[in-house]
Structures are given as structure tokens and as C-alpha cells.
C-alpha positions in Angstrom: 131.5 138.6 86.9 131.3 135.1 87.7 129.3 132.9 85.4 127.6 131.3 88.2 126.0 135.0 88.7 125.8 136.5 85.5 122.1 136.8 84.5 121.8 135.2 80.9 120.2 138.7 79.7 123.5 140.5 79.9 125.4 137.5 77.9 126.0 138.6 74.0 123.1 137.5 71.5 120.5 137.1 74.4 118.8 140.2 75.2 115.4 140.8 77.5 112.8 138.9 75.2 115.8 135.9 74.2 116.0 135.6 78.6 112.7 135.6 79.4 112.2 132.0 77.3 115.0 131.2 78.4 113.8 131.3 81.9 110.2 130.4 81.0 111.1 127.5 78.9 114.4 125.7 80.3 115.2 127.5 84.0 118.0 129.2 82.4 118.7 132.4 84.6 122.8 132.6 84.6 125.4 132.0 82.0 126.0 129.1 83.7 123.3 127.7 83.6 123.5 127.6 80.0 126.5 126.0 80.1 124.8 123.5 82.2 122.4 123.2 79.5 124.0 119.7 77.6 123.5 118.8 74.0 121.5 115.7 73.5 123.3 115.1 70.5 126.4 115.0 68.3 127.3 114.9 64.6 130.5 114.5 63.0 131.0 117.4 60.5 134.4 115.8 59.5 133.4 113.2 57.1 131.9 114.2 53.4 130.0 111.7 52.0 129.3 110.9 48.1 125.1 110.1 46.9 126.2 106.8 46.8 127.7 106.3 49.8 124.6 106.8 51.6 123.6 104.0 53.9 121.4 104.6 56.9 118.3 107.4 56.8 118.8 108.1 60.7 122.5 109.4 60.0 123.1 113.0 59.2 125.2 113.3 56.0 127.5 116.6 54.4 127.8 116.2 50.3 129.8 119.1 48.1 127.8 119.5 45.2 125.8 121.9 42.4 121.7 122.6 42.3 121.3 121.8 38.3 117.4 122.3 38.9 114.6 123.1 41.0 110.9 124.7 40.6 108.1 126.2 42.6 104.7 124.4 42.9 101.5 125.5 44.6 100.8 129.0 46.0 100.7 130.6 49.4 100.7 128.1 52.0 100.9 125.3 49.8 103.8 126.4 48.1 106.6 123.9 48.2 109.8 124.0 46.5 111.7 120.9 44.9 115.2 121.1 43.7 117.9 118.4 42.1 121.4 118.3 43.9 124.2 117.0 42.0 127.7 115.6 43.6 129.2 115.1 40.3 128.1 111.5 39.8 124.8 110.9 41.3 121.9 113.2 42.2 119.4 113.4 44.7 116.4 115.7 45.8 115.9 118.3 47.9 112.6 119.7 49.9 111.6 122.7 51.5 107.9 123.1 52.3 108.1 126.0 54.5 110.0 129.6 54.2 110.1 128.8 50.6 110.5 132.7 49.5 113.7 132.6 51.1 115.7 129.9 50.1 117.8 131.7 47.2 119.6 129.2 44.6 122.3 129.4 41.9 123.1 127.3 38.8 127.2 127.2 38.7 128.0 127.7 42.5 129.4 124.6 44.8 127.3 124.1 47.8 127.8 122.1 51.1 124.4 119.9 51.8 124.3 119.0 55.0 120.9 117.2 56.3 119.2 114.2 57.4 118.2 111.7 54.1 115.0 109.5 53.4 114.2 107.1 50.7 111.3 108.2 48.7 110.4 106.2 45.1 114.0 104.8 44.7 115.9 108.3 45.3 117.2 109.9 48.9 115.6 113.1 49.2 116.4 115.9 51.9 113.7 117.9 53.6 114.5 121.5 54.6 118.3 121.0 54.4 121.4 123.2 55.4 122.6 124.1 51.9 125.7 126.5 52.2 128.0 128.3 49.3 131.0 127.0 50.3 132.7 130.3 49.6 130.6 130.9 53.2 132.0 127.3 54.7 133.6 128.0 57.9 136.2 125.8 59.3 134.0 125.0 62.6 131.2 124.0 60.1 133.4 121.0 58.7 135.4 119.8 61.4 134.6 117.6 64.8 130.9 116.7 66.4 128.5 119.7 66.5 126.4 119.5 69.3 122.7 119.8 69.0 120.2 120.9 71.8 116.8 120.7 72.2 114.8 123.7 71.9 110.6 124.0 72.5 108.1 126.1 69.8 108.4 129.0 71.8 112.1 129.8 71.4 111.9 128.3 67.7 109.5 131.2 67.4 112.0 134.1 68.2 114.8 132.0 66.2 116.6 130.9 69.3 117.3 127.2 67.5 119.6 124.8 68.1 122.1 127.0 66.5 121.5 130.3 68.1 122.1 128.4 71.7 125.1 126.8 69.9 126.6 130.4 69.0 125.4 132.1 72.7 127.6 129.1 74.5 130.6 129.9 72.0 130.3 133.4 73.1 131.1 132.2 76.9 134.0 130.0 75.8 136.4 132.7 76.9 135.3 133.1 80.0 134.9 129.3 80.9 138.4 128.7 79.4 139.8 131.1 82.5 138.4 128.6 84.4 135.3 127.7 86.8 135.4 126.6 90.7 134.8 122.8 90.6 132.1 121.1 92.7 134.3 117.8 93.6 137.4 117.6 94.9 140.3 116.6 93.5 140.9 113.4 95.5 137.8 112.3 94.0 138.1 113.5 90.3 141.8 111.8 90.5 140.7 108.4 92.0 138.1 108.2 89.8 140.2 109.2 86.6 137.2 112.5 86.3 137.9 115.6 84.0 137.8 118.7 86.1 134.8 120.7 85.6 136.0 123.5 83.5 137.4 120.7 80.8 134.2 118.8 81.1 132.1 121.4 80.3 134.6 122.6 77.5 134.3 119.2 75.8 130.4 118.7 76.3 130.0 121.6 73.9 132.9 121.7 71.9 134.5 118.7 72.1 138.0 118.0 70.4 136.8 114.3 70.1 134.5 111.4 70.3 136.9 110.3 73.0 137.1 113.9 75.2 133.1 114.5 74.4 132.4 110.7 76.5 135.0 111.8 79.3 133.3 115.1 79.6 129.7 113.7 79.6 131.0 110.6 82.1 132.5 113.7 84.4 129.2 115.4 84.2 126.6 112.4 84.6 128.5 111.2 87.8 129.1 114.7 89.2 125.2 114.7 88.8 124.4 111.3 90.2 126.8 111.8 92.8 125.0 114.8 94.6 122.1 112.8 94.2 123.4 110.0 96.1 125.3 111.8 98.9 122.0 113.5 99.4 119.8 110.4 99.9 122.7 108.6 101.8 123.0 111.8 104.5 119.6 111.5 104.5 119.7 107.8 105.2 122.5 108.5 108.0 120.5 111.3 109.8 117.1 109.0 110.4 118.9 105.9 111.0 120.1 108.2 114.1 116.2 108.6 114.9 115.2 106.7 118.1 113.0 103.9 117.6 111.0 101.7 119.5 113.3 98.2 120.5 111.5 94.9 119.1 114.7 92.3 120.2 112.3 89.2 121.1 111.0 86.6 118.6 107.7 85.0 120.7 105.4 82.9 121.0 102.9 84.3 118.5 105.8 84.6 115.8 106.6 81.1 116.6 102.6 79.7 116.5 102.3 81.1 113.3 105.3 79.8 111.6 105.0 76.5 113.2 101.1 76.3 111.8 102.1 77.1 108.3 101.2 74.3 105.6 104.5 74.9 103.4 107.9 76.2 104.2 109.4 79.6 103.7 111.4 80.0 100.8 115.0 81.1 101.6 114.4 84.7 100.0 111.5 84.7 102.6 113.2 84.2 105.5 116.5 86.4 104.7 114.2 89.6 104.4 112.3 88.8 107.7 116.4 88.5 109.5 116.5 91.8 107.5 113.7 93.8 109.4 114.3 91.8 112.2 117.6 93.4 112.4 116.2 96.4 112.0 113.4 96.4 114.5 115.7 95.2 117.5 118.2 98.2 116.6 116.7 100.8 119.0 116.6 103.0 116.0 114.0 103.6 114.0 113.4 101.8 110.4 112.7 102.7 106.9 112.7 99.6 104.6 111.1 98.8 101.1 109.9 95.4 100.7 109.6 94.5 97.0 109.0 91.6 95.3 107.1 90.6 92.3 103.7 89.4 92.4 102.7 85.9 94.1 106.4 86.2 96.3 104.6 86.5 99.6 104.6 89.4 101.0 102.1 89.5 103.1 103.0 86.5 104.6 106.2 88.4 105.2 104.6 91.5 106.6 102.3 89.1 109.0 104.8 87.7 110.4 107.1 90.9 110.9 103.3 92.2 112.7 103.4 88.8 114.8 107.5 90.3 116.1 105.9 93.6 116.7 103.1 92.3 118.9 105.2 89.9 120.9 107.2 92.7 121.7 103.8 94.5 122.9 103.3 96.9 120.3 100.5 97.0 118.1 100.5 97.4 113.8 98.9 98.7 110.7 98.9 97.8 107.3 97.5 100.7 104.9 96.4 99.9 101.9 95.0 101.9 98.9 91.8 100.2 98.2 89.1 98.6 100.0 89.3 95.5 97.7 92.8 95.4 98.8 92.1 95.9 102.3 89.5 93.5 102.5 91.6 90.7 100.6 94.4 91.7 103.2 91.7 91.1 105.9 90.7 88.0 105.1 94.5 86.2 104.2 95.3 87.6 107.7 93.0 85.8 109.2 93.2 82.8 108.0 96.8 82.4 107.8 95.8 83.7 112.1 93.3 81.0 112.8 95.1 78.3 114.3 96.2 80.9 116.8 92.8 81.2 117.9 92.2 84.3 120.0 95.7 85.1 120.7 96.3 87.7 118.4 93.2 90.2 117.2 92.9 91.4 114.0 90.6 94.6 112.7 89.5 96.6 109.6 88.8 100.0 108.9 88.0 101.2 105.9 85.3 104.2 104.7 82.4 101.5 104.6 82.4 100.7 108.1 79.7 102.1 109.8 80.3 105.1 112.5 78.4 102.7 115.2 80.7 99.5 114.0 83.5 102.1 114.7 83.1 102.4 118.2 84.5 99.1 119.1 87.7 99.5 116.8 88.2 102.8 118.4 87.8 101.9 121.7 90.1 98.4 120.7 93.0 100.8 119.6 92.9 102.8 122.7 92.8 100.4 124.8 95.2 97.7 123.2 92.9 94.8 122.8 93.2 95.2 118.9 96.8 94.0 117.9 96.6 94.8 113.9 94.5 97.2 112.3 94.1 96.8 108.4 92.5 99.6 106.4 92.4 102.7 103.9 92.9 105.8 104.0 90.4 105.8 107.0 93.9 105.2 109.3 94.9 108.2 109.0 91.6 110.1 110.6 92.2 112.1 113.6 89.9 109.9 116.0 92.4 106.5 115.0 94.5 106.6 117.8 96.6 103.8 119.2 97.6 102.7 122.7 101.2 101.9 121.1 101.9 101.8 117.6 105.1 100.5 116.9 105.0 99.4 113.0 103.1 100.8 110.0 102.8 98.9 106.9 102.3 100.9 103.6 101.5 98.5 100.9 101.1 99.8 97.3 103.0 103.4 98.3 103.0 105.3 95.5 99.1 105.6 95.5 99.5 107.6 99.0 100.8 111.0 99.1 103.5 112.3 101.3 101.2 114.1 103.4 98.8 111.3 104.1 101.6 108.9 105.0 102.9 111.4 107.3 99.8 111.2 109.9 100.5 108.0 110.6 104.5 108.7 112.0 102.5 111.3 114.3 100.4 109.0 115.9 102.9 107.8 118.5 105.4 110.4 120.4 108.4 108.1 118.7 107.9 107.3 115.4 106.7 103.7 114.8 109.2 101.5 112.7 108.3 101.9 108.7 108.1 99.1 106.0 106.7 100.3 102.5 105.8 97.2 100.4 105.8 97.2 96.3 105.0 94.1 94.2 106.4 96.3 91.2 109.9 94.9 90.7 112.3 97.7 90.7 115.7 97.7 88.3 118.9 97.5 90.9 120.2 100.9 89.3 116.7 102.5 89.6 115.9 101.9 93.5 119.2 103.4 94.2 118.2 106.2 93.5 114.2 106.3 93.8 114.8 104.9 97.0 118.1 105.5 97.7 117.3 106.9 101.6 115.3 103.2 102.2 117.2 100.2 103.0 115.7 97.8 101.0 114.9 94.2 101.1 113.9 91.9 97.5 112.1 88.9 97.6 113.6 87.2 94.6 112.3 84.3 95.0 108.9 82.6 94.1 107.2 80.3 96.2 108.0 76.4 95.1 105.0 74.8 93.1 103.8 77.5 91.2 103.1 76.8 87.6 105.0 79.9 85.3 101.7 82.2 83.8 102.0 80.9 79.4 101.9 84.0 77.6 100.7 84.3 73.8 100.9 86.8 72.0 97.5 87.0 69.3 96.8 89.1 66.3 92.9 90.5 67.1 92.0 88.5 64.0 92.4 85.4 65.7 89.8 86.5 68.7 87.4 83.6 67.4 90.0 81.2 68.3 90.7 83.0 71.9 87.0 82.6 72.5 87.3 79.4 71.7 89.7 78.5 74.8 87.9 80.9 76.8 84.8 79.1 76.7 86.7 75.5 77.6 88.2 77.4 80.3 85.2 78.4 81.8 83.5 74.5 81.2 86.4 73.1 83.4 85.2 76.0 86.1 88.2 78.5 85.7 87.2 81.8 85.6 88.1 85.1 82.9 90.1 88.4 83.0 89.0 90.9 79.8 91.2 93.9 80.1 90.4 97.1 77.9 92.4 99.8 77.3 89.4 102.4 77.0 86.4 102.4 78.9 84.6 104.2 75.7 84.9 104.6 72.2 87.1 106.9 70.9 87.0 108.4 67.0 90.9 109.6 67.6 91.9 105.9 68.7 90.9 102.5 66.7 91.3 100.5 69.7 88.2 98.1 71.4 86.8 99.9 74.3 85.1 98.3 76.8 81.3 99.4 76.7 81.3 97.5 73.0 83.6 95.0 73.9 81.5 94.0 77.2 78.5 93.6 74.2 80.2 92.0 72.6 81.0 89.1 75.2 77.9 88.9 76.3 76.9 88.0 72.5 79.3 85.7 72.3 79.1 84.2 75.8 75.1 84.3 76.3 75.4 81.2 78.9 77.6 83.2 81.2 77.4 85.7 83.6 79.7 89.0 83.0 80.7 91.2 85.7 82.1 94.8 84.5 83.8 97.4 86.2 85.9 100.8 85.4 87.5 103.7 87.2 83.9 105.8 86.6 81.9 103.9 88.7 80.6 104.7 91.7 82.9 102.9 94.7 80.2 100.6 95.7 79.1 99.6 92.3 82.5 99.4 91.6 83.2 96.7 94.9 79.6 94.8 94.0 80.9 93.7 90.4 84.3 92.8 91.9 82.8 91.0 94.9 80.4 88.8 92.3 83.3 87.6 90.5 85.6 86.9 93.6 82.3 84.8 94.7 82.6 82.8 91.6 78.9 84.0 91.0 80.0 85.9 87.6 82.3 84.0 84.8 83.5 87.0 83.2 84.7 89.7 84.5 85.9 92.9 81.4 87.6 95.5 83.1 89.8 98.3 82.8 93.4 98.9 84.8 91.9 99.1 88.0 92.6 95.3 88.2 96.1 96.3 88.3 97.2 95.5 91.3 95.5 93.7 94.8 92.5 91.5 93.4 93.3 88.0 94.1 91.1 85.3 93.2 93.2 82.2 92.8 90.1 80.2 90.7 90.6 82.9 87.3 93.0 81.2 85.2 92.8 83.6 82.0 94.0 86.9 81.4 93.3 88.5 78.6 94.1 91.8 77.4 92.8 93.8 74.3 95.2 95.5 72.4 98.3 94.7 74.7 100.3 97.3 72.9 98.5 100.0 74.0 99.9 99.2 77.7 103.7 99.3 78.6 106.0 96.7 80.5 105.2 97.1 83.8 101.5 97.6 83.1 100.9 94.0 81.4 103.1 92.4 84.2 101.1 93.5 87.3 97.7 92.4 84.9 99.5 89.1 84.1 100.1 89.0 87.9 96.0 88.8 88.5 96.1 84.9 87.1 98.3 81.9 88.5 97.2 82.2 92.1 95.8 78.8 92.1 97.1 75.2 91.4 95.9 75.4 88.1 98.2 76.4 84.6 97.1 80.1 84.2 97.2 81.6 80.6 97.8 85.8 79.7 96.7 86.3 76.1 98.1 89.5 74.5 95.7 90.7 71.5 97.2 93.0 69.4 97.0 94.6 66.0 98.7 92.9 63.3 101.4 96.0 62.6 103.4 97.1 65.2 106.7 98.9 66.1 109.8 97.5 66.7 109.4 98.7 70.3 105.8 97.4 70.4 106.9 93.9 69.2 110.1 93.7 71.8 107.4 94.4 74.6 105.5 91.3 73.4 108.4 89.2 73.2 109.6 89.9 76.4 106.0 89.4 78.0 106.1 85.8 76.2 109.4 85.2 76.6 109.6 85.8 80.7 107.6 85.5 84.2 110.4 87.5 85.9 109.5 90.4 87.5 112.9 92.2 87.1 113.7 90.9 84.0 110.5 92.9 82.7 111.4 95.7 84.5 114.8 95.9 83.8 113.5 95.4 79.7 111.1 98.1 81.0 113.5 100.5 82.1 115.9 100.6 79.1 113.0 100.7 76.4 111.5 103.7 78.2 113.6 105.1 80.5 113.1 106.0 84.2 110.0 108.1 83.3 107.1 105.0 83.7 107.5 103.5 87.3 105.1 101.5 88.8 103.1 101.4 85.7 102.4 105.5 86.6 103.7 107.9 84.3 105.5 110.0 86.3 106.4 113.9 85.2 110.5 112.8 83.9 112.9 111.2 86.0 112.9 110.9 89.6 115.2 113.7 90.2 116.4 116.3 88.2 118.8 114.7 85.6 119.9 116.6 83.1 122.6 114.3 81.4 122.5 110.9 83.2 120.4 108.1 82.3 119.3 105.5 84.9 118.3 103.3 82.1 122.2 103.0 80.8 124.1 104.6 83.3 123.8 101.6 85.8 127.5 101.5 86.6 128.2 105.5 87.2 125.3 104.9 89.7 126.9 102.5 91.7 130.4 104.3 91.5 128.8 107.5 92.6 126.9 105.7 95.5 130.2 103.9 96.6 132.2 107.2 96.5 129.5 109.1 98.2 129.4 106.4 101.1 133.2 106.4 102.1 132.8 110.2 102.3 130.1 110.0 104.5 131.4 107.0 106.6 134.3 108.9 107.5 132.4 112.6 107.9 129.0 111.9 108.3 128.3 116.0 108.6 130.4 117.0 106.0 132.5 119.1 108.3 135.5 118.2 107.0 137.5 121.3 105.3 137.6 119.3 102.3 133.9 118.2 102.0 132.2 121.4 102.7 133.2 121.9 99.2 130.3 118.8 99.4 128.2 120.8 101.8 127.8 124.5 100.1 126.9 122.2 96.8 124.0 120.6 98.7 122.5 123.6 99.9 122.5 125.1 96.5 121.0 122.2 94.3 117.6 122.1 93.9 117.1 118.2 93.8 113.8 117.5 94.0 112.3 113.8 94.0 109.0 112.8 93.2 109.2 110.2 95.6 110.2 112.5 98.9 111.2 110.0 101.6 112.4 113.1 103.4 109.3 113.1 104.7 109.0 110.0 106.5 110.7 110.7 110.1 
């Protein structure tokens, strides 16, 4: 039988109880599956190492040697069991605290140790090691990498470890060496210099090499990436054949507007608007992401892609996912709008708008009078309806789910045009494939005069002197961020929260007034301390994330958050992004504890060392991966990877894109006898995205 086919239970050293965790635990159901199932780890069995040779505690050693001591201490439980290992020159000691009644050792017999050392009072000790009689060394224990895989406490439970899978895979070596159908074809694996599938999957496990173990992972991350790609591109090609309403003309409003403005665009400005415009005037109907780092301007952008839409006589939204947000998006609107007088009309709707103030907006949708409509999640009601929508705006995406966005495509017999904005800078590599069935358009650029946010990084010990600045800050009229990472105290965590550190302010700060507000509140608590500080009525205002992202008030010049390392990359660049919105120099002060981890202290310095959006996120990305986007954990990467990495496989992700486009530009359907080898793959793979763009059209 076929390994694609053959359920896992029937393979040798599985059995019913091995299967079910198997399936319960990793989605393993078929041999190959298994097989599918890559090491995330290799050690080289072929070098033996003397004591003193020992160099590094994160590298896994082998030493030939004698026990010349050991002895039992403590009972039950407790019991641990210490023994001296001897290589004929040195010694060193070795540690088992579990299973202690059976580990059996000999005086007078050779042994291979083979374990992971740590330095402990001047001597490298191993905990729990292998320790073999070599009389019992196999060949395949002492030669080439031995893979490792990762197992969960379940399956450590019925002893299906690292080595059992190890030993269940060599059982289906025989079959895999008769060889497996390949996925891609061989015009691809030749061009691009690719192992074929049954040799890549030989040398994942087994490798002969360091040298055939990369080929065969590089074969298998861009087979995987590839799929992934030739998905979202078909995708891509498929709604860019959706009709869509036809925007060619740039008016008079567009015009006004730009005319009115009291600075010019900068270049990166103006070459994403030629980007929608393009897009708009197609006849077919767009999906574009907008991203650009805090303070680029894009909502100036999206205005004035609203102002094309109009002129053209269709009417626009912009959704966004608070009402502070909303509101703040109301009010720029206008004002950038008011030397156009009456010419273009301007609404919001959110869920604090009255059902008799209501009425009016309604009855202005219906009947066209109302040009752009700016709200919440109130858009998407049933009783919104338009005369002729012809653009939605989604700012902030990720905080709306599939299904909400969805309305809005419905409310119009064609779909309206689609342009999702993001002020999280994205990695190159990482939008590929997040948003890899978007076009997408960057605003790299930051608009001229803006004075760079200064950075320091502060142990907590030196809060006197942060006060200190804070209150000459507030003397020259600027006005203060305090960002906690708990909004109560926790006994686990010996971290500041906010409760005691809003106390604590007010203490030091009795001249001021404080303004305090937290994800607990009650919405229009929540909106009354947030509209006392945009009013300059409070000084202070302490706060947790929900400052993240949309509150702009351009007179707060100091940001300062409490211990910074409890927040990742992304997360203190959207906070630092609340401060320099005005003329003046704005300061983000990172307070942390005196020890930290390397990783810990390379987040700092990067946060001190750059304003760039993307150079943060691109830090971001390769200290944690692709799991944290947008500052929300997400549940593992965006698809399902199983051996690429978008944090270091950057280049396999643009070779896989750039092999899946020329398939596609020369058989968009995959019809081709040699791509429905492309096809039948599709239809099998479960790729699922946590972003599903699917959706959209």
C-alpha cells in the first residue's frame, strides 16, 4: 500500500494506543505523514570528544569513558543519583534525578556518554545522560547527524520519544527508498537545482551529510512555500478577473483638495495614490494593502483616494475599530475637507450615535447626499445601505473578523473597490505571504520636518530622574504617556501594574491632573478619560495597550513605558508611535529591570537605536518569528509551515513566488498536463491562513 494511504496504526512499532497520539497530538494519520513529520534538529554522532575538549554548554558532546563512582542520596521521590565519569585523563559528573532505580552501572566496563554538558562549581556535569556499554554501540549510534523531533507530554508518557519516532521512520525507509510520486515537476526541481522528493525526504531523516541534510530541507521548505504561493497568486488571478466599478477620472474635488494642502506630498505619497489609481480605473475590482509606519500619512492618502471615488460619483467608507479612532478619523477629515466647503459631505456612525441622529445618515446614504461615511462596526448593520458604494476603507484590519468585513462587499450588487490600511510595518518576506493575494502598496517614506522620537532605555532605579523630566515636560505644556503592562497586581509577576503605579503618580505629581484608562472599563468611561486628555484638560494620562494604536494628540511629547521588556518589537513601536505628532522633540522612555536576556537587551537596543518602522519589524520578525504580527499573538505561523521559516527563509520565498507566477502567467487554470500535477496538490493540502483574504470578493 502506498504510504500516502497507509494509516500510521498498521506501520511496525505503532499500534492502536501509539496512533491515536499520534493523531491527537501531531495530525499524523498515514505513514506519510510521518515522514512529513521533519526533525527540528541534528547532531553529529561522528566526532568523540575528550573532558577537556569541552567548549560550549549548548553543544551535545559523545566521550568513551569508565564510571569509577557514583552513590544514591535521598529516598522516594527525592532520590537522586550522582556518579563520576572518567575519559582516562579528566573526569566529570553525571545526574539523574528521575528513574533512578533503573539506571544500572558497572566499575571496569567502557561506556559511550553522550549528552548535553553544563558548568556547575568548576566541573561540567551531565543531567540524565545517554550512557551506553559500548559492547551495545551500534554503528548508526556513532556515525552522521541524528535527527531529533519534537515530541509533547502525552507521547513522552507512553515512551513514544524522540527516539521511538526516530526508529518507526527507519522502519519505512524501505518503502520510501522504492520511491514516492513527487509533487513538482521536474522542469521545476531541475531549473531550480531541487532534490526530488523521495531523496529529500531520505536525507531529512537520515541524512548522509551536513551538505545532503540542507539540500533536502531547501527541497522541502520551497516545495512548502511554493503551494503556499501558487495558492494566494491563483487566488490573486481569479478576483483580479472580478468586475469592478470604473473610477478613470481625477476631478475637481481630488484637485481642490490637493491644491488646498499646506505642505507637499512626499514622493512615496504620491506613488501609492498612481498605485490605486491604477487600480480603480481598471474596470476590475481591487484588493490593496496600504501599509506604512506610523505618522506616514495615510489617511491623507485614503482621503484623497475617497475624493477619486466621489468624483467619479460613487460614495466611500472608512471602518475603523474604535470609536476614538473613528472620531479622530472624523475630525482630520474634515479639516483637511474645509476649504472645500460644502462640496463634499462627510458623516459618522458609530454605536453612540443616537437612533433619532441616525435618521438623517440613513436617509443621506440612501439618497447620495452623504459622500463618506466614517464609523465602527455600526457599518456593517443591516439598515446601512448606500445609494452606490464604490470603495471601502478598512483601517486597522486585523481587529475585524472575516465575517464582519464581508457585509460590507454585499452591500452593493458589484463589489465596491477594497483598500485595507496597516500602520504595522510588515517584513518584505512576511507580506508575501500574509498577504500574498493583496497587491500591496508601502509608504516608505515619512513626511519632511518631523523630528526622529529619542529613545532611552532606563533601569527602574532611575524613575526619580524620569520624573524629574516628566515634570519639566509638563511645565513647558507637553503632555505624558504612562504605559503599564498589568492593569493589577500580580503575586506570579514582579512587574508595576497600573492601579499602584496610577498612585503612585498622583503622589508624586499632586499638581497635575491624571487621566487613567484600561481594557476593563466600561466604553464610555473608557472614551471620557481619553477625551480629557486629548482636551489638554488632564496632564497625565497611565494606561494600558489600548493606546496602541489610533489616539493622536500631537501636544503629548512623552512616552513612557514601565517595564518595556515585558512588551515585544512591534508592541513598543506602535506605543512609541503615540508621541512626535507635533512640532515639538518627542521622547519614548523604556524602564526596565536592571537584569535582562540577551534577547530582552537586543529589543532595547534596537528601540534606541532606530525610528524605522521596518527596520523594527524586520528585527521583530527574526527574534521571534512569524508568530507575533501586528503586536497580536497569533496561534503559529500564518499558514501551516512545517519546515520553512519566514523569519530566515526570505530568499526561498521569493524564488517560490517567482516560480509560482511564470506557471500561472502562462496557465492561469492549471490545465496544463503538466501542472495538474500542481492542481490535484492544491485540492489536497489543507493550507489554512489565519488571515483568509479568500473571503474578500
Amino acid at each position: 500500500m502506498e504510504l500516502a494511504y497507509r494509516d500510521i496504526a498498521y506501520c511496525k512499532n505503532v499500534g492502536a494506543k501509539r496512533a491515536d497520539i499520534l493523531r491527537s497530538e501531531l495530525g499524523v494519520r498515514t505513514a506519510m505523514d510521518l515522514l512529513r513529520y521533519y526533525p527540528y534538529k541534528y547532531i553529529d554522532r561522528s566526532r568523540f570528544y575528550r573532558i577537556a575538549e569541552i567548549e560550549d554548554e549548548d553543544t551535545y558532546v559523545q566521550i568513551v569513558g569508565e564510571v569509577t563512582e557514583w552513590h544514591v542520596t535521598g529516598i522516594g521521590k527525592a532520590q537522586r543519583l550522582v556518579a563520576m565519569f572518567n575519559d582516562g585523563v579528566h573526569q566529570c559528573e553525571l545526574v539523574w534525578f528521575r528513574g533512578v532505580q533503573y539506571v544500572k552501572l558497572s566499575k571496569g566496563v567502557k561506556y559511550l556518554l553522550f549528552g548535553k554538558p553544563s558548568r556547575f562549581n568548576h566541573t561540567y556535569n551531565f543531567v540524565h545522560p545517554d550512557l551506553t556499554p559500548w559492547d551495545k554501540v551500534t554503528p548508526e549510534m556513532t556515525q552522521g547527524l541524528e535527527p531529533y523531533y519534537n515530541t509533547t507530554e502525552k507521547m513522552k508518557r507512553i515512551n513514544l520519544n524522540s527516539k521511538a519516532i526516530r526508529t518507526i521512520i527507519a522502519d519505512l525507509l524501505p518503502d520510501l527508498k522504492a520511491g514516492v510520486p513527487d509533487t513538482i515537476g521536474a522542469d521545476v526541481l531541475q531549473h531550480h537545482h531541487l532534490m526530488s522528493l523521495t531523496d529529500a525526504l531520505l536525507n531529512v531523516h537520515f541524512p548522509r551529510d551536513t551538505r545532503s541534510m540542507q539540500a533536502a530541507r531547501a527541497r522541502l521548505k520551497f516545495e512548502e512555500l511554493f503551494f503556499v504561493q501558487l495558492q494566494l497568486l491563483r487566488q490573486m488571478k481569479r478576483r483580479e478577473q472580478n468586475p469592478g466599478f470604473s473610477m478613470p477620472m481625477v476631478g475637481s474635488r481630488f484637485h481642490a483638495l490637493y491644491k488646498s494642502l499646506p505642505f507637499e506630498l512626499t514622493n512615496a505619497q504620491k506613488r501609492v495614490i498612481r498605485e490605486i489609481h491604477e487600480d480603480l480605473k481598471s474596470g476590475h475590482q481591487m484588493n490593496r494593502l496600504l501599509q506604512g509606519d506610523v505618522g506616514s500619512g495615510k489617511t491623507l492618502v485614503a482621503l484623497l483616494c475617497c475624493l477619486l471615488a466621489v468624483d467619479n460619483g460613487y460614495q466611500t467608507c472608512i471602518m475603523a475599530p474604535t470609536e476614538i479612532l473613528a472620531n479622530q478619523h472624523y475630525e482630520t477629515l474634515k479639516n483637511f475637507l474645509a476649504p472645500l466647503g460644502d462640496a463634499v459631505h462627510v458623516a459618522l456612525l458609530t454605536g453612540s450615535v443616537s437612533a433619532k441622529n441616525r435618521v438623517p445618515i440613513h436617509n443621506g446614504l440612501m439618497n447620495g447626499t452623504i459622500h463618506i461615511l466614517i464609523g465602527t462596526h455600526a457599518l456593517i448593520e443591516d439598515t446601512v445601505q448606500w445609494k452606490n458604494l464604490g470603495l471601502v476603507i478598512i483601517d486597522e484590519q486585523h481587529r475585524f473578523g472575516v465575517a464582519q468585513r464581508a457585509k460590507l462587499w454585499t452591500k452593493n450588487e458589484t463589489p465596491p473597490h477594497i483598500l485595507v490600511m496597516t500602520a504595522t510595518p510588515i517584513p518584505r518576506t512576511l507580506a508575501m505571504t500574509i498577504y500574498g493575494d493583496l497587491r500591496v502598496s508601502v509608504i516608505d517614506e515619512l513626511p519632511p520636518g518631523r523630528k526622529p522620537v529619542q529613545t532611552i532605555h532606563y533601569p527602574l532605579q532611575r524613575r526619580a530622574q524620569v520624573y524629574s523630566f516628566v515634570r519639566k515636560q509638563i511645565e513647558e505644556g507637553r503632555q505624558i504617556y504612562v504605559v503599564f503592562p498589568l492593569i493589577k497586581e500580580n503575586e506570579k509577576l514582579d512587574l508595576q501594574d497600573l492601579q499602584n503605579g496610577f498612585n503612585e503618580l498622583c503622589e508624586a505629581f499632586p499638581e497635575y491632573k491624571i487621566s487613567m484608562v484600561h481594557g476593563q472599563m466600561k466604553a464610555a468611561d473608557k472614551d471620557l478619560q481619553m477625551q480629557r486628555f486629548i482636551s489638554g484638560e488632564t496632564q497625565i494620562l497611565v494606561a494600558t495597550t489600548v493606546i496602541e494604536v489610533g489616539v493622536n494628540v500631537p501636544n503629548a511629547s512623552v512616552m513612557i513605558i514601565q517595564n518595556a521588556e515585558r512588551f515585544g518589537l512591534s508592541q513598543l513601536h506602535q506605543l512609541r508611535g503615540r508621541v512626535g505628532r507635533g512640532a515639538d522633540q518627542s521622547y519614548c522612555l523604556l524602564l526596565t529591570r536592571t537584569e535582562l536576556t540577551k534577547e530582552t537587551r537586543q529589543r532595547m537596543e534596537i528601540m534606541v537605536a532606530t525610528n524605522d518602522g521596518f527596520r523594527v519589524a524586520e528585527a521583530d520578525l527574526k527574534l521571534r518569528g512569524a508568530g507575533d504580527l501586528e503586536g497580536t499573538q497569533q496561534s503559529g505561523t500564518p499558514f501551516n509551515l512545517q519546515i520553512a521559516n519566514l523569519a530566515t527563509d526570505g530568499q526561498l520565498v521569493e524564488l517560490a513566488r517567482r516560480a509560482a507566477m511564470e506557471i500561472l502567467d502562462a496557465d492561469p487554470l492549471l490545465e496544463d498536463e503538466r501542472n495538474r500535477i500542481y492542481k490535484r496538490r492544491l485540492d489536497t493540502l489543507r493550507i489554512t491562513q489565519s488571515y483568509n483574504w479568500g473571503e474578500i470578493s
